[in-house]
VOGU-3710 file (C-alpha; in Angstrom, 3 decimals, decimal comma):
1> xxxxxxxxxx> 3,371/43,828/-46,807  2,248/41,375/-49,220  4,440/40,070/-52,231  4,820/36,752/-54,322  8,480/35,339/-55,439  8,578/33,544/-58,281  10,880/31,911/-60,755  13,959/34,178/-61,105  16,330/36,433/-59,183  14,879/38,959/-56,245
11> xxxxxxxxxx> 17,108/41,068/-55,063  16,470/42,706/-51,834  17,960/46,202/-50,452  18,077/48,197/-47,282  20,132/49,908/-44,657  21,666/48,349/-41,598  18,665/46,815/-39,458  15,894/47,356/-41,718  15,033/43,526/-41,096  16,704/42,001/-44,464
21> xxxxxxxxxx> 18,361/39,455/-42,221  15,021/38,730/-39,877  13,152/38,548/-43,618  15,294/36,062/-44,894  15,558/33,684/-41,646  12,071/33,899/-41,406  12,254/32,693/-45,226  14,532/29,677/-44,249  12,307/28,679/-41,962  14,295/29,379/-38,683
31> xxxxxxxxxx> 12,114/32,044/-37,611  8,513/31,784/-37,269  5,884/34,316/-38,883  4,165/36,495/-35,259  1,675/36,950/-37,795  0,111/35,708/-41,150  1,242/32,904/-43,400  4,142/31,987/-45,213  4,176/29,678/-47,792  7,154/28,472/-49,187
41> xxxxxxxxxx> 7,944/26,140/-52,583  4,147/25,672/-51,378  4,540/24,150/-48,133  2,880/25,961/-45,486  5,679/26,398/-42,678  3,410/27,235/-39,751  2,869/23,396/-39,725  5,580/20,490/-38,441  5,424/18,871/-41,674  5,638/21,570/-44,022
51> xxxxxxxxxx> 8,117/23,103/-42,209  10,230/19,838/-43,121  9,084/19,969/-46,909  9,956/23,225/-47,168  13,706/23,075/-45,445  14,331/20,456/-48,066  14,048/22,411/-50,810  15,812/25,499/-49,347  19,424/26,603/-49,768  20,644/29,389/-46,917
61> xxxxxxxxxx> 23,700/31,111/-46,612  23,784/33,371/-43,894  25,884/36,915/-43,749  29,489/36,098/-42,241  29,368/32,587/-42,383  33,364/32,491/-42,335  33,106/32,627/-38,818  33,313/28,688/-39,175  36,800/29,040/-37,370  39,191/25,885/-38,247
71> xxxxxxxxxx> 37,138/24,288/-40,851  38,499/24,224/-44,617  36,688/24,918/-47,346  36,407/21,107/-48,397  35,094/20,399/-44,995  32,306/23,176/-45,059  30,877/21,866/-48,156  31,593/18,199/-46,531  29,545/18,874/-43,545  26,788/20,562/-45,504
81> xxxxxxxxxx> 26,207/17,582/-47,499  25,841/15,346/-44,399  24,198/17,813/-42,978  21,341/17,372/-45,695  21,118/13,719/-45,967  23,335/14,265/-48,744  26,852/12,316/-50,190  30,277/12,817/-50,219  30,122/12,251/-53,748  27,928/14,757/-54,345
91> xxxxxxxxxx> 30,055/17,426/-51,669  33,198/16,447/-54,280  31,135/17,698/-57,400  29,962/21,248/-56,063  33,609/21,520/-55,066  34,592/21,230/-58,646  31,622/22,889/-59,715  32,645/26,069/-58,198  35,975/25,918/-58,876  37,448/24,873/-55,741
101> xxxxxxxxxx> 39,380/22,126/-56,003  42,689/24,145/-55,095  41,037/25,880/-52,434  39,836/22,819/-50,822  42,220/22,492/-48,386  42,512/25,965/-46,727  40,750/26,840/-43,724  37,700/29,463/-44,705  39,183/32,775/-42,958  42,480/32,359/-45,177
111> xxxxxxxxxx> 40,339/32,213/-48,129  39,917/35,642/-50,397  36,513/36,769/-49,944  35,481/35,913/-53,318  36,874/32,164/-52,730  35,399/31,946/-49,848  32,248/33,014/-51,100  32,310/30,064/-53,855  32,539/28,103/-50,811  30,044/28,985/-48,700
121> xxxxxxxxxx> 27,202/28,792/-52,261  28,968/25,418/-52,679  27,499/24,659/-49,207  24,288/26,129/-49,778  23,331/24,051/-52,630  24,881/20,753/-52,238  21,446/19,123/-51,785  20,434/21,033/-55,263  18,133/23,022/-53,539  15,045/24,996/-55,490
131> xxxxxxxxxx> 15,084/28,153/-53,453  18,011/29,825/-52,661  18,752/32,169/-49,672  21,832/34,427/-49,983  22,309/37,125/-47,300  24,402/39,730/-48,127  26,781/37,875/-49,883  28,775/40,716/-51,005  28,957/42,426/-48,368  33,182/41,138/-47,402
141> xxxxxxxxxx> 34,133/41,973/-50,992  32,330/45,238/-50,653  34,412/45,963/-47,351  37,560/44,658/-48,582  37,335/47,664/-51,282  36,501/50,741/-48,927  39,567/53,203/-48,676  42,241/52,461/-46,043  41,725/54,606/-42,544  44,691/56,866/-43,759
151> xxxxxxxxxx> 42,671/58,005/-46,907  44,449/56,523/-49,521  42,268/54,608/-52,254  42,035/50,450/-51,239  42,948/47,929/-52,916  39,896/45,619/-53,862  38,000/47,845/-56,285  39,183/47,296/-59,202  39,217/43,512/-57,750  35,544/43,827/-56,607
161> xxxxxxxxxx> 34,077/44,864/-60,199  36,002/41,868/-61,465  34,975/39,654/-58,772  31,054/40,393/-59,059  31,805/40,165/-62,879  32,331/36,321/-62,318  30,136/35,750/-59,245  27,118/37,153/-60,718  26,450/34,552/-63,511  27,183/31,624/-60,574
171> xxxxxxxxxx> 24,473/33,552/-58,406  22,150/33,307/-61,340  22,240/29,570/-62,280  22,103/28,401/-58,255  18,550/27,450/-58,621  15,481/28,083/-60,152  14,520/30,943/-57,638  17,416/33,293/-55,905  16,973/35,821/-52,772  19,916/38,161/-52,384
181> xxxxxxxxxx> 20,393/40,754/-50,074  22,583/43,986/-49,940  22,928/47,127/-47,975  23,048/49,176/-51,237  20,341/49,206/-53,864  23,261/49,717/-56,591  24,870/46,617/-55,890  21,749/44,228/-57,317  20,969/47,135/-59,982  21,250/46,012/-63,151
191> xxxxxxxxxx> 21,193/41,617/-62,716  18,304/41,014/-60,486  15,073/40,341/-62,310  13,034/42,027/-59,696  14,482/44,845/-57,151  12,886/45,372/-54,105  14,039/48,309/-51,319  12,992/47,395/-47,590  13,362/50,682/-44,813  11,140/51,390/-41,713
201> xxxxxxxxxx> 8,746/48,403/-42,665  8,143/49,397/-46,057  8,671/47,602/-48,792  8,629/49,024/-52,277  9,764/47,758/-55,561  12,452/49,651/-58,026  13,035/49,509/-61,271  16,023/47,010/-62,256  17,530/48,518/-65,171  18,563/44,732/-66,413
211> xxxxxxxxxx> 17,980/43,592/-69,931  17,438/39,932/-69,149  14,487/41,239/-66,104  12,960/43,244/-69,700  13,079/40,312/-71,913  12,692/37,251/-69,138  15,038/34,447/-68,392  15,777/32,031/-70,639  16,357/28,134/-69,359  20,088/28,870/-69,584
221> xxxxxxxxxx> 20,103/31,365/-66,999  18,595/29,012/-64,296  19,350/25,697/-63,175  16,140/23,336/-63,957  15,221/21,408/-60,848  15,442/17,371/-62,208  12,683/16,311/-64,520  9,797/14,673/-62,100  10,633/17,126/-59,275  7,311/18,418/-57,981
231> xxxxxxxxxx> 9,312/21,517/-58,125  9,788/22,219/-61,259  6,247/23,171/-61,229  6,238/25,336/-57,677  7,266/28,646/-56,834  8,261/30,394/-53,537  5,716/32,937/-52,470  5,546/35,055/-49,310  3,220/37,460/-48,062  3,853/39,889/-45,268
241> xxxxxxxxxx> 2,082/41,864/-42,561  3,940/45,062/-41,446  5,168/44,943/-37,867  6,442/48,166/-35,662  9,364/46,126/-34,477  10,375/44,179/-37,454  9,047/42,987/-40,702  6,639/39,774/-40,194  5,583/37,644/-42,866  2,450/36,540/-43,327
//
């Protein structure tokens, strides 16, 4: 396969296993292309150096982070901004940025999964990164709504539409350029600016059905990287090489 990302949000679909985990690791740089190149905020990570360029710029939350066991949500975001060279000060204002300032103090797996959520983006962008990374990061509120094993109706649906309501708009303005992931193609329909559907190594593009992929995004949807930032003036871009085992990049 071979594919650009730009500015915007990408959302990417696909069952169970169809390599939209592999895809995006290899995108944070913790995996390594078997084949091709990968360039990414236009640092070439086969090398040391852009390899280190590139993680600098990159925001990653992996699918079931929560696992975090003990840690509160104040403390995730904490150790994420030491993590990235990055101060407490600035740890404090993603907490308040996404609303978390009650939540602060309770440990991750007591969280609801749209708190906890909050918390693990907070994480992911406490450096202000210009790519963003999300794994399947509805994929707990999603669950949370699925009928009971008895049959009768669950709780969270009515609590999921509301909760993606909110979340949505805070997944738009993480950063200039957004990868999400999702087992179902109808839970990015309709918000992503560009919809791609990845099953048995083939990747194909849908339509996105969203009025602001038709008419573009506008500066407010999008957080602009600081004036100076080399940046502002880069995008993302990946091309990949189909692989019998899992998809590659190249």
């Amino acid at each position: 396969m071979t594919f650009g990302v730009p500015e915007g949000v990408v959302g990417l679909a696909g069952p169970p296993g169809a390599g939209k985990s592999t895809l995006l690791a290899t995108f944070a740089t913790l995996r390594r292309p078997n084949t091709g190149a990968l360039h990414i905020l236009g640092h070439d990570i086969t090398n040391a150096a852009g390899q280190r360029a590139a993680r600098a710029g990159i925001g990653y939350l992996p699918a079931r982070f929560s696992r975090a066991e003990g840690m509160t949500a104040g403390e995730f975001v904490a150790y994420a901004a030491y993590y990235k060279r990055t101060s407490a000060s600035a740890a404090q204002s993603m907490i308040r940025r996404f609303d978390l300032t009650e939540a602060a103090g309770t440990e991750l797996a007591l969280l609801p999964p749209d708190v906890r959520l909050r918390a693990g983006l907070a994480a992911a962008c406490v450096h202000e990164p210009g790519l963003v990374l999300l794994d399947d990061p509805f994929g707990e509120l999603c669950a949370a709504a699925e009928p009971w094993p008895t049959g009768a109706a669950g709780p969270g649906r009515h609590s999921l539409t509301a909760a993606m309501a909110e979340l949505i708009p805070v997944l738009r303005a993480l950063a200039p350029t957004v990868v999400v992931t999702a087992d179902a193609t109808e839970t990015l329909t309709g918000w992503c600016d560009r919809l791609f559907t990845l099953a048995r190594g083939r990747l194909a593009e849908q339509p996105t059905h969203s009025a602001t992929a038709r008419r573009g995004r506008s500066p407010a949807d999008r957080r602009a990287p600081p004036r100076g930032d080399p940046r502002a003036s880069e995008a993302p871009s990946a091309r990949a090489a189909p692989s019998t085992r899992r998809p590659s990049t190249r």
